[in-house]
N, C-alpha and C positions, 0 to 999 in steps of 0.2 A: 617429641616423646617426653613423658611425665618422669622424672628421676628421684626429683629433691619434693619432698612433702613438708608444709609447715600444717600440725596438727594442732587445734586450739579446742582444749576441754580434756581432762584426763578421769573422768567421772566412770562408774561403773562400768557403760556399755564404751565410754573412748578408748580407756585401755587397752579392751583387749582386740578394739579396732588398730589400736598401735602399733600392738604386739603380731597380728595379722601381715600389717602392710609391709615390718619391717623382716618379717618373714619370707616375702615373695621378695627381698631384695632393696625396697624404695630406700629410702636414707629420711630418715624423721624429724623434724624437729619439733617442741613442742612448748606448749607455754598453759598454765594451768591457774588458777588464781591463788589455788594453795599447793607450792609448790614440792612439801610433803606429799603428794600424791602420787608425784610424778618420779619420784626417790627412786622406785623400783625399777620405772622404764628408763630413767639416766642410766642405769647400772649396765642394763643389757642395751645400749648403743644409743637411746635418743639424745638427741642435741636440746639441750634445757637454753628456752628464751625467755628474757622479762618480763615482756608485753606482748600482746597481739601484733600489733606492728612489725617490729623485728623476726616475730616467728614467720610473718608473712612474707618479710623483705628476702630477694634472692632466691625463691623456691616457684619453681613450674607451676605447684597445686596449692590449695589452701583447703586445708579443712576445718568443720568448726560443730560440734556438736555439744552447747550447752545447756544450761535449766531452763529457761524462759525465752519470751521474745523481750525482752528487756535486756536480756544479756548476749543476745543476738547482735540487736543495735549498740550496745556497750563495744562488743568487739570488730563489729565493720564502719563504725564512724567515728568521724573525732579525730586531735591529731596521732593519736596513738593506733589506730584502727586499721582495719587492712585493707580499707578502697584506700587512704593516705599513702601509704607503703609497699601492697605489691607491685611486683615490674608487669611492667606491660608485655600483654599477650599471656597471661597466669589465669589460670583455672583457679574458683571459688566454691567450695561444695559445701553447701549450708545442707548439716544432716539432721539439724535440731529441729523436731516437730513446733513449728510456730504458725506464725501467721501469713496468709496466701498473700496477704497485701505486702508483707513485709518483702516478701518472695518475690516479690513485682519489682518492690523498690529497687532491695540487690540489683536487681540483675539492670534494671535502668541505668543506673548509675555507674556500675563496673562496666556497662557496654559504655559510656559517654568516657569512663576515663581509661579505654582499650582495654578492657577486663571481660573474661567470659564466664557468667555465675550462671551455678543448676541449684535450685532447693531439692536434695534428695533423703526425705525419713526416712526413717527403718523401720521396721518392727522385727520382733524374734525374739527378744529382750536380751538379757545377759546369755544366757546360755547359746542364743543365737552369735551373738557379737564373740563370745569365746572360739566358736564354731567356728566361723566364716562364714554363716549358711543365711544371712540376715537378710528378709528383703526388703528392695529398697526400691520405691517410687521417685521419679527425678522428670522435672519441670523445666523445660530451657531449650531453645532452640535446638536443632536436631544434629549441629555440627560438632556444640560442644560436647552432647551428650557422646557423640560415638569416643569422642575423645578423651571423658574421663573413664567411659567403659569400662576397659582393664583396672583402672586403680580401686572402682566398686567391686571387681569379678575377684580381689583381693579380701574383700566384707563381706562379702553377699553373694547369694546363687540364684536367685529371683529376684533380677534385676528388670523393671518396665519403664518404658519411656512413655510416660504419662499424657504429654502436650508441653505446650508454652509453659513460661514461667508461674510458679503458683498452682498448677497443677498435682505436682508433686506433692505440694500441704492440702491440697485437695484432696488427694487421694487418701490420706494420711489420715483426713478428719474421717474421712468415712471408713477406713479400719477400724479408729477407737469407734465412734459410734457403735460399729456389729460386732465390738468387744465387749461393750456395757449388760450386752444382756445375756451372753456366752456367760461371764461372769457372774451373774447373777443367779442366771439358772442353774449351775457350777452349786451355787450357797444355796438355793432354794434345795435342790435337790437332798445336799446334806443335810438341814435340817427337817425335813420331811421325814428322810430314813431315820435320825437318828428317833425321832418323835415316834416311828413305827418300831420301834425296838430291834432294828437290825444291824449286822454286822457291816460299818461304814465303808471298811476297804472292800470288803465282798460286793457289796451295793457297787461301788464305784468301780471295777475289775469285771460288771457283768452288764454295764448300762453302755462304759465307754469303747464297748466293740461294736456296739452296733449305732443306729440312727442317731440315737444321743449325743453322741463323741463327738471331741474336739481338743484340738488344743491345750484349752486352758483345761479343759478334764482332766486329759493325763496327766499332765503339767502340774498346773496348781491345785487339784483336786486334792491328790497325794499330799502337798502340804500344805494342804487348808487340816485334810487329818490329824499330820503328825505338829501340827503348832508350827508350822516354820514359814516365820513373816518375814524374811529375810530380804531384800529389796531386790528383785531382777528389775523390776522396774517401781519406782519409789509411788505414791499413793498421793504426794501434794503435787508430781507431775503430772500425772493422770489426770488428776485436778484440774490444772492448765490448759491440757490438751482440750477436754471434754467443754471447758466454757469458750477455747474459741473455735470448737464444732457448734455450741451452740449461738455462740454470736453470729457465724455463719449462716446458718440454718434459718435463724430468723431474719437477716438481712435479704434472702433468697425467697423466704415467707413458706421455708420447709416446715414442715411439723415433727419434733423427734419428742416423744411422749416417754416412753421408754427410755430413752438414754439420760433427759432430766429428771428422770424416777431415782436412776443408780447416782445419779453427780451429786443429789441430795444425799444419799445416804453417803459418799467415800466426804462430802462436807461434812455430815456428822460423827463420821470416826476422827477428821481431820482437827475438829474441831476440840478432840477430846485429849490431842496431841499424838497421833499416830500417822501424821503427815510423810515423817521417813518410814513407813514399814511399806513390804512391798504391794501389790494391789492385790493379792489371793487374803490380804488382812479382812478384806471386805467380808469374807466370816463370820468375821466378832461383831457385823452388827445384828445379825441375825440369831447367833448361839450366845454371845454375852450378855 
């Protein structure tokens, strides 16, 4: 049974994954690159560690939800890294939207040194991750998955068990991808209305009850209105995500026309230095 958690990433949506798990009971430890991050959850009970290593060393589970796949492989290899450091027989839940190959490796390698790794993304963004209601796609033999079960049923309420390893960042590309244009149409729609001289929350209050509606409607629609770029989820990781849906996509010999329509344009706000605002920023390229 999963008791001792060592959490690696204390970033917008980690926290309040912290803050969750150590709500149902678990015991946390965590380790963060900037360690002012983590100030707040030391306070209410986490156990603050150095490195990824040591967070890893001694704990049932490993969790790891960072920016990149470059800081993926920063924190599970190496001598400081957690395939070096956890004990054996320890669960590894890479929750960081990366790479399916990467996802592969994991788990290769954790099973070669008695380690059992799932890649499980999320989505739901901040507000989900504060929730607990975030769901999560998770890739990895069927034994481990029943077994981290409960400690996702702690983040999440739509939780699926995808397939094999890498499945997980599979499933994951294909949420952003049917996000790209949600999003888009989201900004198309407000600048349309505003161009037609009407009243933007009324437009938005009368479209997203019926066919139209979604998610990112309610959601970000509301503060694409009221100016609030505030990051539930940041716009240079969205970034990330979307180019290795489309490295994917072209490696498969997929065609996604649409979604490198909108990667261009969150590259052109990116590029203008709007990389930390959140992705409902996508707005500004439309009305600014």
């Amino acid at each position: 049974m999963i008791k001792n958690i060592g959490f690696i990433g204390a970033g917008v949506m980690g926290k309040s994954m912290i803050r969750n798990l150590m709500k149902k009971g678990y015991t946390v430890s965590v380790y963060s690159r900037t360690k002012s991050k983590a100030l707040d959850l030391i306070e209410e009970g986490a156990v603050w560690k150095d490195n990824a290593g040591d967070c890893a060393a001694g704990q049932d589970a490993v969790i790891t939800i960072v920016g990149f796949p470059k800081d993926v492989e920063e924190v599970y290899f190496g001598e400081k890294g957690i395939l070096a450091h956890a004990d054996k027989g320890a669960y590894l839940i890479d929750m960081t939207t990366s790479s399916p190959a990467l996802a592969e490796r994991i788990y290769q390698e954790a099973a070669a040194a008695g380690l059992h790794a799932c890649d499980a993304p999320v989505s739901g963004g901040d507000s989900g991750a504060r929730a607990g209601t975030l769901s999560i796609m998770v890739g990895s033999d069927k034994e481990t998955y029943d077994a981290v079960l409960p400690v996702l049923q702690a983040m999440g309420t739509n939780i699926i068990y995808e397939g094999k390893a890498g499945c997980g960042q599979h499933t994951k590309m294909a949420n952003q991808i049917a996000l790209t244009g949600c999003i888009a149409g989201v900004c198309e729609a407000i600048a349309y209305a505003k161009k037609a001289g009407l009243d933007l929350e009324t437009m938005l209050n009368s479209i997203s009850a019926g066919a139209a509606g979604s998610w990112q409607m309610s959601n970000n629609g509301p503060k694409m209105l009221a100016g609030d770029f505030a990051p539930g989820f940041f716009i240079k990781h969205y970034i990330k995500d979307i180019r290795i849906a489309e490295a994917e996509a072209q490696r498969s010999g997929c065609s996604i026309p649409v979604t490198q329509a909108v990667l261009k344009m969150y590259e052109s706000l990116q590029e203008q230095g709007m990389g930390d605002l959140g992705t409902q920023a996508l707005i500004k390229y439309y009305l600014d």
